[in-house]
gemmi code that builds the backbone of each chain (N, CA, C; Angstrom):
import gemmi

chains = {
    "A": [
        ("UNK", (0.844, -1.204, 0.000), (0.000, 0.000, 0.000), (0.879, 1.254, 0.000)),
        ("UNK", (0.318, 2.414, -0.810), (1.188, 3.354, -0.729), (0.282, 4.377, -0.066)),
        ("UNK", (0.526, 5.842, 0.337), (-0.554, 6.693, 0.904), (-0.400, 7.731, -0.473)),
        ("UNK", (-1.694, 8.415, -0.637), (-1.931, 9.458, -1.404), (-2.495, 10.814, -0.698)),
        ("UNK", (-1.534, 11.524, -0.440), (-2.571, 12.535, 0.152), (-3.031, 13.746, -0.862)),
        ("UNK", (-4.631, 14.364, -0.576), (-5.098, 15.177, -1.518), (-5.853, 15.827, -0.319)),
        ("UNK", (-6.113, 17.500, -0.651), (-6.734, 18.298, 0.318), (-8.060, 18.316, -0.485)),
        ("UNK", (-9.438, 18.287, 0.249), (-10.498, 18.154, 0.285), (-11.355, 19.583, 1.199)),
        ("UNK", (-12.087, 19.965, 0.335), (-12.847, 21.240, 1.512), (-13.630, 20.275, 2.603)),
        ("UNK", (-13.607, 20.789, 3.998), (-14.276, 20.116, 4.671), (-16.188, 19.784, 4.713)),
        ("UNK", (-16.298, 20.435, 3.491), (-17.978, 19.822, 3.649), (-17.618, 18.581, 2.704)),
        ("UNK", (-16.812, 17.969, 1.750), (-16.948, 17.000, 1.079), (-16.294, 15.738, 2.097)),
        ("UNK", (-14.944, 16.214, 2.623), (-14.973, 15.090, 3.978), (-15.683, 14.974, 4.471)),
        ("UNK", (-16.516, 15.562, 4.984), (-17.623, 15.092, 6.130), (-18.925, 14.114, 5.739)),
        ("UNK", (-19.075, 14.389, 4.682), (-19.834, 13.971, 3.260), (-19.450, 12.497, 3.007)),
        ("UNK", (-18.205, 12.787, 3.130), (-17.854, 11.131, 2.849), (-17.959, 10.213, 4.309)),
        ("UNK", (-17.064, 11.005, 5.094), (-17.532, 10.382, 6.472), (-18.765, 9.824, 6.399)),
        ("UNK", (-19.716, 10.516, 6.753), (-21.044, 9.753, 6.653), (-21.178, 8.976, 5.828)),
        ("UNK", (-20.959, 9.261, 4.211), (-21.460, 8.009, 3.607), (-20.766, 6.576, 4.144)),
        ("UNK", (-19.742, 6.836, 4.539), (-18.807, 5.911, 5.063), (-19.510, 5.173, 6.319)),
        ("UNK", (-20.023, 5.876, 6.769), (-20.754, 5.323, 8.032), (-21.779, 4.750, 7.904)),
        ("UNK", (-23.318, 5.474, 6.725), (-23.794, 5.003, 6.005), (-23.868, 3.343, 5.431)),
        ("UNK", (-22.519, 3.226, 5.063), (-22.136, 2.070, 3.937), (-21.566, 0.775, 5.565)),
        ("UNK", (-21.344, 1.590, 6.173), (-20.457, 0.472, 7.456), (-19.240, -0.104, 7.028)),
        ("UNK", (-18.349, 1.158, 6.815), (-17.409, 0.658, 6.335), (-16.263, 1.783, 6.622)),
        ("UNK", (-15.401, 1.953, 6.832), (-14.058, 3.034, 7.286), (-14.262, 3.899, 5.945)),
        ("UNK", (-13.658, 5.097, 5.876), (-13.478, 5.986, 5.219), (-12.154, 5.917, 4.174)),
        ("UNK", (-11.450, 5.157, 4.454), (-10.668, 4.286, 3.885), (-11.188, 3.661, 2.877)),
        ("UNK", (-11.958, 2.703, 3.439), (-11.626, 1.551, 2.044), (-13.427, 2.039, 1.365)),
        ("UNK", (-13.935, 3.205, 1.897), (-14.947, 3.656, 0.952), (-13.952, 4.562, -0.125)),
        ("UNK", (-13.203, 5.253, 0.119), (-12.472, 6.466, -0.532), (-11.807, 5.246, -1.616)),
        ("UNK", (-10.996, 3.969, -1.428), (-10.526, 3.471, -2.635), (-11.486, 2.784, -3.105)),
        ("UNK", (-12.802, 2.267, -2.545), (-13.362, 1.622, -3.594), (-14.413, 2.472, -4.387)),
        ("UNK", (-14.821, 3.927, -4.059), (-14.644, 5.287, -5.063), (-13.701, 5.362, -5.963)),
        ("UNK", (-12.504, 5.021, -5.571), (-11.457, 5.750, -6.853), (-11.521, 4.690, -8.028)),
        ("UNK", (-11.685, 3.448, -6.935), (-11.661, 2.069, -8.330), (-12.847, 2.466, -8.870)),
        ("UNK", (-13.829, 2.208, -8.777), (-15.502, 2.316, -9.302), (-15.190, 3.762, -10.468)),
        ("UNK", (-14.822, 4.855, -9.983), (-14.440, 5.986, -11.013), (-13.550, 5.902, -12.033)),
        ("UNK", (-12.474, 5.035, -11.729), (-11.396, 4.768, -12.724), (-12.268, 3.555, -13.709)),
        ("UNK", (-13.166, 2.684, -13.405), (-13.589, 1.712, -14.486), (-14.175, 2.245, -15.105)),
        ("UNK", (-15.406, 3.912, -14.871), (-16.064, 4.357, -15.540), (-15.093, 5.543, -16.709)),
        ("UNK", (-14.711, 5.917, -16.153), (-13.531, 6.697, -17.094), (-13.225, 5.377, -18.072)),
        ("UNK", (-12.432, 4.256, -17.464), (-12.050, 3.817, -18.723), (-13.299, 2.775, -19.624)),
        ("UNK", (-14.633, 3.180, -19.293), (-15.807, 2.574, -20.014), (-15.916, 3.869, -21.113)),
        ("UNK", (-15.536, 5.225, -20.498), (-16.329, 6.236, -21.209), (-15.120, 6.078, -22.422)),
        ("UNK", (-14.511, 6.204, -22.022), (-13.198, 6.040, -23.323), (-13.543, 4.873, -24.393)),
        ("UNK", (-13.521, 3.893, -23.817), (-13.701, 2.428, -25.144), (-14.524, 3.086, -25.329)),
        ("UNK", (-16.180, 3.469, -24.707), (-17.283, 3.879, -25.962), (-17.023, 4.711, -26.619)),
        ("UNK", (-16.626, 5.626, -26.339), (-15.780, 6.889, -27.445), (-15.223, 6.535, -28.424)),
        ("UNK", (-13.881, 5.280, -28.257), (-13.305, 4.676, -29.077), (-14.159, 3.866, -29.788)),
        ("UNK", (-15.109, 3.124, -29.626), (-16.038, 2.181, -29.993), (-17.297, 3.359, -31.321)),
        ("UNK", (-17.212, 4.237, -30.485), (-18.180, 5.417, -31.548), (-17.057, 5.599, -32.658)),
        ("UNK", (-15.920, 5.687, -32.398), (-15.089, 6.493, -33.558), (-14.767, 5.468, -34.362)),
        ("UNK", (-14.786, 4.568, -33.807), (-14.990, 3.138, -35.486), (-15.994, 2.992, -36.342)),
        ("UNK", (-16.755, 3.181, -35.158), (-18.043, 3.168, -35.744), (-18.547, 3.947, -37.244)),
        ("UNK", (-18.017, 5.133, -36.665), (-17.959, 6.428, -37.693), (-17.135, 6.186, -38.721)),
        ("UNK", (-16.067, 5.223, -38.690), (-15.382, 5.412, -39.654), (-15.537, 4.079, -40.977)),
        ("UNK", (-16.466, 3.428, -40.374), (-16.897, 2.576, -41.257), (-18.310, 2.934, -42.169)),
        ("UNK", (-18.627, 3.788, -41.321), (-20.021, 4.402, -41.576), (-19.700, 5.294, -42.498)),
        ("UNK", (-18.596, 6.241, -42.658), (-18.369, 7.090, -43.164), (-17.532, 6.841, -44.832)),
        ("UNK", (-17.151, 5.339, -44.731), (-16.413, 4.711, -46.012), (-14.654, 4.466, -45.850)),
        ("UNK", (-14.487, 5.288, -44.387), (-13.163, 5.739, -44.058), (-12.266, 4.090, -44.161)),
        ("UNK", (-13.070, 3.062, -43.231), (-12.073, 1.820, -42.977), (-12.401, 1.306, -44.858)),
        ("UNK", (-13.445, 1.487, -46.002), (-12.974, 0.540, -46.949), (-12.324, 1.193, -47.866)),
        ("UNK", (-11.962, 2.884, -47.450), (-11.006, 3.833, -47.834), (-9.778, 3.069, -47.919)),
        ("UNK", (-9.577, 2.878, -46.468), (-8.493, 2.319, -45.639), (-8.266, 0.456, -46.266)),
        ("UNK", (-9.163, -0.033, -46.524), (-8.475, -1.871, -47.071), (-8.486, -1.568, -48.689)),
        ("UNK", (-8.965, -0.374, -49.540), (-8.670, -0.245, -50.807), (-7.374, 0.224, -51.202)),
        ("UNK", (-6.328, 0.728, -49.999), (-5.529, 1.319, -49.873), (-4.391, 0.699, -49.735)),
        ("UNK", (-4.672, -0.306, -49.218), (-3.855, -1.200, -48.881), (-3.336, -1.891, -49.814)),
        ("UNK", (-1.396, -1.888, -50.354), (-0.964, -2.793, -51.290), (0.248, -3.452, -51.109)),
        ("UNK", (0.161, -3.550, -49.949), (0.760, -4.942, -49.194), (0.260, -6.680, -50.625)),
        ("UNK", (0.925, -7.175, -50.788), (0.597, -8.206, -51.454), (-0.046, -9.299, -51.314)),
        ("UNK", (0.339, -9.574, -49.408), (-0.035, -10.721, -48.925), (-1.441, -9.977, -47.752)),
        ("UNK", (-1.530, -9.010, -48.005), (-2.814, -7.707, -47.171), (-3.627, -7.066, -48.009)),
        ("UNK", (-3.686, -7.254, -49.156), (-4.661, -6.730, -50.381), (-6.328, -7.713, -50.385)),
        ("UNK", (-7.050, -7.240, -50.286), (-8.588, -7.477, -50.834), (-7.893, -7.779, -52.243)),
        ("UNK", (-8.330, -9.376, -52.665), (-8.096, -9.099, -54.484), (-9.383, -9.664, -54.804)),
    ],
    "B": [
        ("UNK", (-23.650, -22.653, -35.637), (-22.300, -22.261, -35.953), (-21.608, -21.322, -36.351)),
        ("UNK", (-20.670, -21.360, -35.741), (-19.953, -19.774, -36.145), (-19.706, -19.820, -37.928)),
        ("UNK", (-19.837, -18.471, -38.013), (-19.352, -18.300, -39.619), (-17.898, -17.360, -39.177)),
        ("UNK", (-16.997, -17.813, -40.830), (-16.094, -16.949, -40.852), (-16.113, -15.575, -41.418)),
        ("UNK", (-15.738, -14.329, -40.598), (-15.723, -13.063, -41.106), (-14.428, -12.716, -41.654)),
        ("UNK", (-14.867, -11.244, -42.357), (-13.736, -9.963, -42.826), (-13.493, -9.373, -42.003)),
        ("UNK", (-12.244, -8.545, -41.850), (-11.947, -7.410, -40.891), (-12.898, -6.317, -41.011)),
        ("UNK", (-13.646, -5.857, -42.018), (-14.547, -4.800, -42.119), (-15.906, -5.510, -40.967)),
        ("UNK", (-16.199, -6.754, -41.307), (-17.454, -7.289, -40.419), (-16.870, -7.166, -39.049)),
        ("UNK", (-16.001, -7.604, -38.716), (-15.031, -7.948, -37.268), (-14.846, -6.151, -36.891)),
        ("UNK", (-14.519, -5.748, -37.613), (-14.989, -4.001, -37.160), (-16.588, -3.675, -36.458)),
        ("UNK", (-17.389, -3.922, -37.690), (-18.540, -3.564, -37.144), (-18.949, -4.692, -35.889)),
        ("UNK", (-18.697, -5.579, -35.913), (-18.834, -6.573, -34.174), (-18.616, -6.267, -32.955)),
        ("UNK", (-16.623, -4.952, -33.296), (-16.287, -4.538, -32.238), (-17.527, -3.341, -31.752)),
        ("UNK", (-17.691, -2.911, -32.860), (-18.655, -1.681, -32.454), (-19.791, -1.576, -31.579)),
        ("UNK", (-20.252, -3.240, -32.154), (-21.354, -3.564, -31.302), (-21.283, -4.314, -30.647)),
        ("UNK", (-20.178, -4.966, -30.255), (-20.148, -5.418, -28.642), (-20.773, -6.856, -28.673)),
        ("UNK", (-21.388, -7.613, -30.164), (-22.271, -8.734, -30.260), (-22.285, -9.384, -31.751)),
        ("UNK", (-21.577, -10.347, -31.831), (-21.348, -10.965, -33.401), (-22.947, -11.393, -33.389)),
        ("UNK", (-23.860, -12.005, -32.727), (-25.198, -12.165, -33.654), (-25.949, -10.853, -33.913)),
        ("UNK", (-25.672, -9.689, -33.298), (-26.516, -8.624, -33.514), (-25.748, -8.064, -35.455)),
        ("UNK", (-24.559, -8.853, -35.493), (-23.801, -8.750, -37.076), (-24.316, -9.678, -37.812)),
        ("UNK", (-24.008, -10.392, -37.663), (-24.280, -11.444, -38.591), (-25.075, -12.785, -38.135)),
        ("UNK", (-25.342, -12.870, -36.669), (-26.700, -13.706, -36.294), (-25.882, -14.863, -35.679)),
        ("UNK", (-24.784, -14.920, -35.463), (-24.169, -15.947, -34.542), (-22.498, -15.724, -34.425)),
        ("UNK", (-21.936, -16.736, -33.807), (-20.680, -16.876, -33.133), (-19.728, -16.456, -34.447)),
        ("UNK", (-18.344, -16.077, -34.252), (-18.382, -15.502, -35.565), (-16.083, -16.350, -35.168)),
        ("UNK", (-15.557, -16.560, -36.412), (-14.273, -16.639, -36.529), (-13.855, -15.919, -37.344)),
        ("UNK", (-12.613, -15.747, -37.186), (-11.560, -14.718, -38.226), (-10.657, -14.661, -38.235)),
        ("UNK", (-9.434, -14.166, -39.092), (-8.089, -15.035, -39.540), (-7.129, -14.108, -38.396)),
        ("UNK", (-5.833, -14.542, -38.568), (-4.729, -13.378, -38.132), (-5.059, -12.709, -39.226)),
        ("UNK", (-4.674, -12.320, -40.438), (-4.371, -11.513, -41.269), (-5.703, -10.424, -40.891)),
        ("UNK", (-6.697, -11.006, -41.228), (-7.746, -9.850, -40.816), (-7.255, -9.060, -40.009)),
        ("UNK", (-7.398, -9.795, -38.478), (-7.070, -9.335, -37.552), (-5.847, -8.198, -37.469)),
        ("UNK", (-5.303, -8.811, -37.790), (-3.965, -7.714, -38.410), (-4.360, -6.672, -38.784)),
        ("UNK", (-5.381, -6.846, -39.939), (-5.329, -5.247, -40.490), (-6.460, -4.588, -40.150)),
        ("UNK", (-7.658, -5.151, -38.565), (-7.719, -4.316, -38.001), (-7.306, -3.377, -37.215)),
        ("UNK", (-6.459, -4.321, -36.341), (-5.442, -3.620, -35.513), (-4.824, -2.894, -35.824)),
        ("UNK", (-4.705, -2.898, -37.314), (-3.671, -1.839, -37.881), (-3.961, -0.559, -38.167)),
        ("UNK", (-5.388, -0.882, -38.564), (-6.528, 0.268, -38.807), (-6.676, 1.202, -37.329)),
        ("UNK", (-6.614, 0.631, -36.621), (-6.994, 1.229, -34.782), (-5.529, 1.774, -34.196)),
        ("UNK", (-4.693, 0.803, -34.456), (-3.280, 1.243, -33.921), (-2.968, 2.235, -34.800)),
        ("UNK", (-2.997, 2.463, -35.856), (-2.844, 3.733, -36.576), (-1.559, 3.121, -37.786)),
        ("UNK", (-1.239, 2.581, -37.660), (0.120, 1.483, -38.858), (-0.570, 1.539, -39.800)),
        ("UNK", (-0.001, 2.310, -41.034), (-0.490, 2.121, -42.084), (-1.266, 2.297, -42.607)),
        ("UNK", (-2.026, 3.272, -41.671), (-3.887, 3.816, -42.053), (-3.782, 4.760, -42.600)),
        ("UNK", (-4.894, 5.047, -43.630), (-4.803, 6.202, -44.666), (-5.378, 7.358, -43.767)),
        ("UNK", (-5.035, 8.292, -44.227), (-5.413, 10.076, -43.788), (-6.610, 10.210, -42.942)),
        ("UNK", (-7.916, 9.428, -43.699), (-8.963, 9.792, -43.236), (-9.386, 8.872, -42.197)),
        ("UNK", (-8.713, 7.692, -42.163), (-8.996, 6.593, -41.166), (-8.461, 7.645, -39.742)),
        ("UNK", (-7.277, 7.963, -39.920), (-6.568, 8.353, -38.954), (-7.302, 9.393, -38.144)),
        ("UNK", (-7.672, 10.498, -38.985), (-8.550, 11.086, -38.421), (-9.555, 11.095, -37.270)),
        ("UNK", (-10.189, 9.367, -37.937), (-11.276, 9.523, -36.259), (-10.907, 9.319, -35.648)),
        ("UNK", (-9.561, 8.727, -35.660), (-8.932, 8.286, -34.182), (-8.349, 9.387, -33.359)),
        ("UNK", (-8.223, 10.380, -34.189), (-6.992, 11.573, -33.513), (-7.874, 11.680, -32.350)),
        ("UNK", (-7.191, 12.022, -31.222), (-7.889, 12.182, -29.852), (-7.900, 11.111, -28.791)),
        ("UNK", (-7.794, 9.695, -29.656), (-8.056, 8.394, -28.786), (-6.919, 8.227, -28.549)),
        ("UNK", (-6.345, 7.676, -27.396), (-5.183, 7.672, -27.024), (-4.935, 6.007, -27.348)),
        ("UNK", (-3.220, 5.692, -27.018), (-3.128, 4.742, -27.635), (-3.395, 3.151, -26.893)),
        ("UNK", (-3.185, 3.635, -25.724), (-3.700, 2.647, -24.505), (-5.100, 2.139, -24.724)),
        ("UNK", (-6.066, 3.364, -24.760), (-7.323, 2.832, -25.144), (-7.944, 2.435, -26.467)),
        ("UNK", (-7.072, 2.572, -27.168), (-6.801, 1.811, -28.462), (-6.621, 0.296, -28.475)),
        ("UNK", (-5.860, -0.053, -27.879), (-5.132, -1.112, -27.526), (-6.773, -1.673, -27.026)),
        ("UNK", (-7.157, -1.217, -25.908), (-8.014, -1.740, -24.742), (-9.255, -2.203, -25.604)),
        ("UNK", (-9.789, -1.379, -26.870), (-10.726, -1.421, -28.164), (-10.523, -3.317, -28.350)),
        ("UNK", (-9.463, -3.541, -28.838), (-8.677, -4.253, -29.662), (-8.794, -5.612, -28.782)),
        ("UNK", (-8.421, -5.472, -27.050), (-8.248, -6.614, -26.362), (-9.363, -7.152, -25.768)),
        ("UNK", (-10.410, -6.134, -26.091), (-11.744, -6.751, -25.037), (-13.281, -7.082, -26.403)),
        ("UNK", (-12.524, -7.927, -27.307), (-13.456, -9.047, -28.043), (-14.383, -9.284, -27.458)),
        ("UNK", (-15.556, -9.607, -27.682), (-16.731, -10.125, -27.569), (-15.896, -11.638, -27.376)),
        ("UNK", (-17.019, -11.650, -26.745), (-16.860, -13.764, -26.279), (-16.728, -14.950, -27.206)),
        ("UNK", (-17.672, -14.454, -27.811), (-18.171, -15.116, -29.599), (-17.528, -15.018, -30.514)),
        ("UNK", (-16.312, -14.229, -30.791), (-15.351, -13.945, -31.562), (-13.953, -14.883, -31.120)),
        ("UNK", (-13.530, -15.697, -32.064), (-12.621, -16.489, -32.212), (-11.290, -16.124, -33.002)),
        ("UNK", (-9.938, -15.864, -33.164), (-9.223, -15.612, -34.174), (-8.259, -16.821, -34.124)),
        ("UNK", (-8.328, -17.367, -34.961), (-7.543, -18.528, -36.161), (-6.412, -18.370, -36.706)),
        ("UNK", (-5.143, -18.394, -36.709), (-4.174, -18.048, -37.242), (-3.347, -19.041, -38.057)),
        ("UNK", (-2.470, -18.442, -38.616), (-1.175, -19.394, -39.395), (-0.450, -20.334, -38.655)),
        ("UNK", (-1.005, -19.726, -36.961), (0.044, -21.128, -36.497), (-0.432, -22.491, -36.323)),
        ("UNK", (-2.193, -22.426, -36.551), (-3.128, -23.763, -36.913), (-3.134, -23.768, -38.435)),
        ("UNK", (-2.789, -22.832, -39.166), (-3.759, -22.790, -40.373), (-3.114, -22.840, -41.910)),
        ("UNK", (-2.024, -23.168, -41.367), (-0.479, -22.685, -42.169), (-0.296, -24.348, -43.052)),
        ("UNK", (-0.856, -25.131, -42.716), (-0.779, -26.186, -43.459), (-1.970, -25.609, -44.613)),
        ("UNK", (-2.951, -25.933, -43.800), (-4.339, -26.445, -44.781), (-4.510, -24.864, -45.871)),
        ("UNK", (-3.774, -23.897, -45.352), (-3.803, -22.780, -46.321), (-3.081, -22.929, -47.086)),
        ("UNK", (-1.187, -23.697, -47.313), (-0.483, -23.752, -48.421), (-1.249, -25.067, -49.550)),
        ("UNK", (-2.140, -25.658, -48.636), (-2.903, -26.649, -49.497), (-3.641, -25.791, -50.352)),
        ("UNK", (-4.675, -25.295, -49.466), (-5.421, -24.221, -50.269), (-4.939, -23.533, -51.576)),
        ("UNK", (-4.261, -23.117, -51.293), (-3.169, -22.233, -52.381), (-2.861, -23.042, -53.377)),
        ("UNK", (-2.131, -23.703, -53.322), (-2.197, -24.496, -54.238), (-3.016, -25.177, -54.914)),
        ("UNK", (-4.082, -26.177, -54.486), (-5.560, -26.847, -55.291), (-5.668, -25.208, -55.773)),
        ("UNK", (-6.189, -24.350, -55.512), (-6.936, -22.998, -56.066), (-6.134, -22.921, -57.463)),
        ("UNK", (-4.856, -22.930, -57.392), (-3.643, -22.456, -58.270), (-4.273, -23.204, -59.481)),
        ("UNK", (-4.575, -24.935, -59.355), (-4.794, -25.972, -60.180), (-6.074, -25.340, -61.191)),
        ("UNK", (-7.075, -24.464, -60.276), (-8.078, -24.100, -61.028), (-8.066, -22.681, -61.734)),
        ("UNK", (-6.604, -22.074, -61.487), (-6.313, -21.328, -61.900), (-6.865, -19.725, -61.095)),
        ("UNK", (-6.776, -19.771, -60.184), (-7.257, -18.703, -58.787), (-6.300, -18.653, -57.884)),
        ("UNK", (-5.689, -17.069, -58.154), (-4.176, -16.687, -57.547), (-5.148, -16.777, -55.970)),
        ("UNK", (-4.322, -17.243, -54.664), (-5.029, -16.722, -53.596), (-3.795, -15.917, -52.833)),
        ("UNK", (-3.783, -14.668, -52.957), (-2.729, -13.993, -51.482), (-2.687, -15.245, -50.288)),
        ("UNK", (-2.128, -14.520, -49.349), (-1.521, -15.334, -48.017), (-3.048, -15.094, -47.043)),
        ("UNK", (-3.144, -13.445, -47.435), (-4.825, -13.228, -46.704), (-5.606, -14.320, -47.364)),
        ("UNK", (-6.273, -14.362, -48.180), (-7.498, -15.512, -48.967), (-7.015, -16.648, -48.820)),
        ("UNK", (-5.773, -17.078, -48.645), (-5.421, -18.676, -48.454), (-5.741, -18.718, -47.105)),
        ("UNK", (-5.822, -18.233, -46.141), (-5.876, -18.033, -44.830), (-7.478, -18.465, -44.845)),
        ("UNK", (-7.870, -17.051, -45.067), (-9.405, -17.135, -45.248), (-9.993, -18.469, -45.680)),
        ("UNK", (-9.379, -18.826, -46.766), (-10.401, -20.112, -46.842), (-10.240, -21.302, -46.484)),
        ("UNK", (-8.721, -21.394, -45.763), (-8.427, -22.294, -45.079), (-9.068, -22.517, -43.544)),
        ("UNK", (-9.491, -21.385, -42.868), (-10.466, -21.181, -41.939), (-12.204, -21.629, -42.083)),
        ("UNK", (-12.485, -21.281, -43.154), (-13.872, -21.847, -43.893), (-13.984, -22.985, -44.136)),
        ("UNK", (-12.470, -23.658, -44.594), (-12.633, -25.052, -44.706), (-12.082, -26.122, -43.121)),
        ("UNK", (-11.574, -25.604, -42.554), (-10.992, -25.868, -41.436), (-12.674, -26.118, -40.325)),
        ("UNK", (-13.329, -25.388, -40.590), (-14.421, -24.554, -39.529), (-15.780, -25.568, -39.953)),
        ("UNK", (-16.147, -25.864, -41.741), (-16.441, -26.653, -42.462), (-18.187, -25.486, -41.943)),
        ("UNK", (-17.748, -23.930, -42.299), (-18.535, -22.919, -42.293), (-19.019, -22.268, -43.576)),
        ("UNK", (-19.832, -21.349, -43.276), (-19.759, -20.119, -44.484), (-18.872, -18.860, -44.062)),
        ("UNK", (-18.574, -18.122, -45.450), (-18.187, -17.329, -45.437), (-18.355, -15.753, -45.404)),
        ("UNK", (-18.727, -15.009, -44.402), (-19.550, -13.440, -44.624), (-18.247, -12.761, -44.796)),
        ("UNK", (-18.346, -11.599, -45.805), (-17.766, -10.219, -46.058), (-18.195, -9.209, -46.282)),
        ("UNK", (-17.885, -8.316, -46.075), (-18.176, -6.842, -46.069), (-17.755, -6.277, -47.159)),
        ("UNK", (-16.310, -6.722, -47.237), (-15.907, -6.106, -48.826), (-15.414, -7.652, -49.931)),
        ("UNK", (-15.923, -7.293, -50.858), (-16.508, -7.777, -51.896), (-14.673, -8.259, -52.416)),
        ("UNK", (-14.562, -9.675, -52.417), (-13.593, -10.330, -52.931), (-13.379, -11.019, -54.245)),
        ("UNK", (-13.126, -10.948, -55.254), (-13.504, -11.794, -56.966), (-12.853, -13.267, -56.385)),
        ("UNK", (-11.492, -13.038, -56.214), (-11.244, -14.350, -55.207), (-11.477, -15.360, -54.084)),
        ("UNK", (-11.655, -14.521, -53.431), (-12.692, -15.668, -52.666), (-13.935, -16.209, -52.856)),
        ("UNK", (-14.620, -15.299, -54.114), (-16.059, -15.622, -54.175), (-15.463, -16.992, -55.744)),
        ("UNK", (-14.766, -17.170, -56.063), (-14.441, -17.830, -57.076), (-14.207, -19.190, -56.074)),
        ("UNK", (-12.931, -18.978, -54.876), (-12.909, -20.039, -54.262), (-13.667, -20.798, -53.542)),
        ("UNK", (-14.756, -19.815, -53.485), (-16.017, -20.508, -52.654), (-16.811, -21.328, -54.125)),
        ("UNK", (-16.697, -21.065, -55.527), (-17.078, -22.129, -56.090), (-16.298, -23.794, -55.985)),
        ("UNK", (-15.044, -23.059, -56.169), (-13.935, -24.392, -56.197), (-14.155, -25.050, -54.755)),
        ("UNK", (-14.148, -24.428, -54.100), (-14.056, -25.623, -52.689), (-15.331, -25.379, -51.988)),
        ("UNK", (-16.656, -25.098, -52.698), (-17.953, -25.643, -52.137), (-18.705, -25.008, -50.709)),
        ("UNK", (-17.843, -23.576, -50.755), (-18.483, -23.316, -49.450), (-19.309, -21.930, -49.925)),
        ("UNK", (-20.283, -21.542, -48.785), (-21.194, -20.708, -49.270), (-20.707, -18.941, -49.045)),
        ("UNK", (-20.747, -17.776, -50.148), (-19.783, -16.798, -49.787), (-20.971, -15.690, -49.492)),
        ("UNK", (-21.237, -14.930, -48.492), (-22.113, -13.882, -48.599), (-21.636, -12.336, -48.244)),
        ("UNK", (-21.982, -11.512, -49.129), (-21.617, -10.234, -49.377), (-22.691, -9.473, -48.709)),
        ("UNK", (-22.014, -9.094, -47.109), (-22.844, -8.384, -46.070), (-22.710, -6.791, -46.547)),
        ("UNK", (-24.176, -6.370, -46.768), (-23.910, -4.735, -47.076), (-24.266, -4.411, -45.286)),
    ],
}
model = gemmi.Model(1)
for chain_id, residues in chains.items():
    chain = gemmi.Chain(chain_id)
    for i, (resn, *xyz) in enumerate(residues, 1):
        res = gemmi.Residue()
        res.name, res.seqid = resn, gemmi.SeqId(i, " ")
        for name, pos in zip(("N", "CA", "C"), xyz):
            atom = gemmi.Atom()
            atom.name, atom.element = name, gemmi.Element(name[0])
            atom.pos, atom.b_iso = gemmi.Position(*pos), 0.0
            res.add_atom(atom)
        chain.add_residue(res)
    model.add_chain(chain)
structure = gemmi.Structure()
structure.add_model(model)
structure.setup_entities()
């Protein structure tokens, strides 16, 4: 374990406190299993982003832009 | 049974997160495809406008696109497929149908799989080899 320290205004500590108390659980391991739960959604919002921008680019003609383009010998559509 | 796809179909799968919501079931596909999706996403070799939609996506989550396949998606490579494709290649040759290393692949997977074949983009060769070696070829718009 490593420590991270970050300053917080005291109405959002207290905020958490309770939820922490709320949940029955230390303020601790509510605060990292917040940071995990936030970090999976960040990296959900990204793949769909990434997942839209393929999307678009097949939609758009861009990827058979992209395999008509291609003249690699043994990578060619023939 | 799974059918074998193109990298253009195997694109639209990633998009949607579901090979039957593509093409209606479990789906396989070669390295080479595979390859030149990845290549398309990793940015190697992609033309101007491909590149484009990507500008912004970073390369990690590029990667992350690429590693989190649907369940139903299978990829097949040269290191199973490397026999029954120089076979391929050759019988085709006999009927006079050049096949690249991609289409020998490809239909060595179709015949390997003892599937059909869906594409997105429209092959003269493979749709020829799907006469010679009996398998069924469909051109997904």
């Amino acid at each position: 374990m490593v420590q991270l320290s970050i300053r917080l205004n005291a109405g959002l500590r207290d905020r958490i406190r309770r939820a922490a108390r709320q949940e029955g659980t230390t303020v601790q391991s509510f605060v990292i299993e917040a940071l995990d739960r936030a970090l999976a959604e960040h990296s959900d919002d990204r793949l769909r982003a990434a997942r839209r921008r393929l999307g678009a680019a097949i939609e758009s003609g861009a990827y058979a832009d992209y395999i008509a383009s291609i003249d690699d010998p043994d990578l060619r559509t023939e | 049974m799974a059918v074998v796809v193109d990298d253009l179909l195997l694109a639209r799968i990633v998009v949607a997160g579901d090979p039957v919501e593509v093409v209606g079931s479990g789906v396989v596909s070669t390295g080479y495809w595979w390859y030149r999706l990845c290549r398309a996403v990793l940015g190697g070799g992609s033309s101007g406008s491909l590149s484009s939609h990507f500008s912004g996506v970073d390369p990690e989550t590029r990667r992350l696109l690429l590693t989190e396949l649907p369940l139903d998606v299978e990829i097949h490579g040269m290191q199973t497929l490397a026999p029954l494709a120089a076979a391929t290649a050759h019988e085709a040759a006999a009927s006079d149908i050049r096949l690249n290393t991609l289409a020998a692949e490809a239909v060595a997977a179709v015949r390997s799989e003892g599937t059909a074949l869906h594409v997105a983009t429209h092959s003269p060769a493979l749709a020829d080899a799907a006469r010679v070696f009996g398998f069924d070829y469909h051109l997904v718009r």
